[in-house]
C-alpha positions as CSV (number, residue, x, y, z in Angstrom):
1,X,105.7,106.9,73.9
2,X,108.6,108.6,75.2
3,X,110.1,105.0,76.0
4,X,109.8,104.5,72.0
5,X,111.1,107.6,71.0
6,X,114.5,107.7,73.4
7,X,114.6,104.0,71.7
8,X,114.8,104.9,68.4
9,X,117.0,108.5,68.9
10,X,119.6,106.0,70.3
11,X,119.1,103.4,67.5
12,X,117.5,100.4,69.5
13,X,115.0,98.3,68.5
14,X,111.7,99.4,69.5
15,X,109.9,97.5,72.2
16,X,108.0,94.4,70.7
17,X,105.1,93.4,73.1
18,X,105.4,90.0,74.5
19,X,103.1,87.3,73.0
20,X,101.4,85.8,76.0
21,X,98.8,83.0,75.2
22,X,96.0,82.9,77.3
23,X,96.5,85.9,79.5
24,X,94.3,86.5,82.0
25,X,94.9,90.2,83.4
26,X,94.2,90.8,87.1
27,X,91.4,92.4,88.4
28,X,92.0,96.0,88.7
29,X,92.6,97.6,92.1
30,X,89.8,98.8,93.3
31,X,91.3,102.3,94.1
32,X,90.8,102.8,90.2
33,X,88.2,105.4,88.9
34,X,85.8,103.8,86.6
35,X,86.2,104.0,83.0
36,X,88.8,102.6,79.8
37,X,91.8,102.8,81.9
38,X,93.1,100.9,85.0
39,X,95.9,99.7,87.2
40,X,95.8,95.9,87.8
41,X,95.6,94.4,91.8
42,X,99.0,93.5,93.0
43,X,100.5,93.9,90.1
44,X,102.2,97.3,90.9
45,X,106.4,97.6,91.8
46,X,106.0,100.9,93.1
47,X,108.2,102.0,90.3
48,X,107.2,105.6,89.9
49,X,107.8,106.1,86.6
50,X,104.6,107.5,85.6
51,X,105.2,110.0,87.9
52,X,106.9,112.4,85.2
53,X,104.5,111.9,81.9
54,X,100.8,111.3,84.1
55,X,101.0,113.1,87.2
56,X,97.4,113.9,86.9
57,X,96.3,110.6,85.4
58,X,97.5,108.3,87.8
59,X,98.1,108.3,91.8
60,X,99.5,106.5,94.7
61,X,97.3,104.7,97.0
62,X,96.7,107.1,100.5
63,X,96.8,104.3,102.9
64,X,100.8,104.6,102.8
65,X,100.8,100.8,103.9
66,X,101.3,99.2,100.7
67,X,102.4,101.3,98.0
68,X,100.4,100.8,95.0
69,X,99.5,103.4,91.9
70,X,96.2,103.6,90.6
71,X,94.2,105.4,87.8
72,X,92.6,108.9,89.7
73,X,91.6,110.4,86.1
74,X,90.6,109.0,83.0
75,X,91.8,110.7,80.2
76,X,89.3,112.9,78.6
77,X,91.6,114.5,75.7
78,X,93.4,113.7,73.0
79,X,96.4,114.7,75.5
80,X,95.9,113.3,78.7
81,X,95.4,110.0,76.2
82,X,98.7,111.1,75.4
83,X,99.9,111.0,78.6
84,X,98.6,107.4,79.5
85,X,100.3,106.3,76.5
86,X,103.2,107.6,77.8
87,X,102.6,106.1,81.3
88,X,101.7,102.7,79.7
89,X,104.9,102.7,77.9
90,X,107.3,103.7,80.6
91,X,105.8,101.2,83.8
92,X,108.1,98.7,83.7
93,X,105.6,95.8,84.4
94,X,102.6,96.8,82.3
95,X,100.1,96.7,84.9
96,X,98.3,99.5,83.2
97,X,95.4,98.4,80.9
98,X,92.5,99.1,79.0
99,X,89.1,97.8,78.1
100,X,85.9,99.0,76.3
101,X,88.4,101.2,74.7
102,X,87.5,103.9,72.4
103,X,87.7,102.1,68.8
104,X,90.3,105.1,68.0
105,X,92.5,104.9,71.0
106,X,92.3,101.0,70.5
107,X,93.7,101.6,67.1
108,X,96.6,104.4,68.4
109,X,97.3,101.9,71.5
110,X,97.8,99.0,68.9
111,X,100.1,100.9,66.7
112,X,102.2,102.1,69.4
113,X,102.9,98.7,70.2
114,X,100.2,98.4,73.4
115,X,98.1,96.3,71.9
116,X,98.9,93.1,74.7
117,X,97.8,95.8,77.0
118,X,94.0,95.8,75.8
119,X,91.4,93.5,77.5
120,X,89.9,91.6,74.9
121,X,85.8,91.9,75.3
């Protein structure tokens, strides 16, 4: 989210999602609480850049070997979902994703331009 709205204050175009044919996402890391939300398996960069929107959404892994993020709360409001929006838009590799999503944070994920970020079911 806030990746869309810095975009459009400075008058770029707003990130279009990548079509993708046949994506298979990775399994998510199995740090990841269960629910909606997850991090995929190797796919993090240890960016950190969902460090300032979803501090309390999302966490490193503790082992400190390999640095890797993972979901340690699902959202439960309408603004942690917020937040995870924000995170989703701002990791730079997209290894955030959904599935079994709630049909209404489907729909807001789709119209924020996440939509490549939802596991088909």
């Amino acid at each position: 989210m806030i990746r869309y709205w810095l975009n459009r204050f400075l008058g770029r175009s707003v990130r279009q999602p990548l079509a993708v044919a046949n994506y298979s996402p990775l399994p998510p890391h199995p740090a990841n609480v269960p629910g909606t939300f997850y991090v995929e398996d190797g796919c993090c960069i240890s960016c950190g850049v969902w460090e300032d929107v979803a501090p309390d959404l999302l966490a490193w892994v503790p082992d400190g070997e390999t640095p890797h993020c993972y979901v340690s709360h699902q959202p439960e409001t309408e603004d942690e979902f917020g937040r995870m929006m924000d995170a989703m838009h701002v990791g730079e590799v997209d290894c955030i994703r959904a599935r079994n999503c709630r049909p209404d944070w489907a729909e807001h994920l789709r119209r924020a331009g996440l939509g490549d970020q939802i596991d088909s079911d």
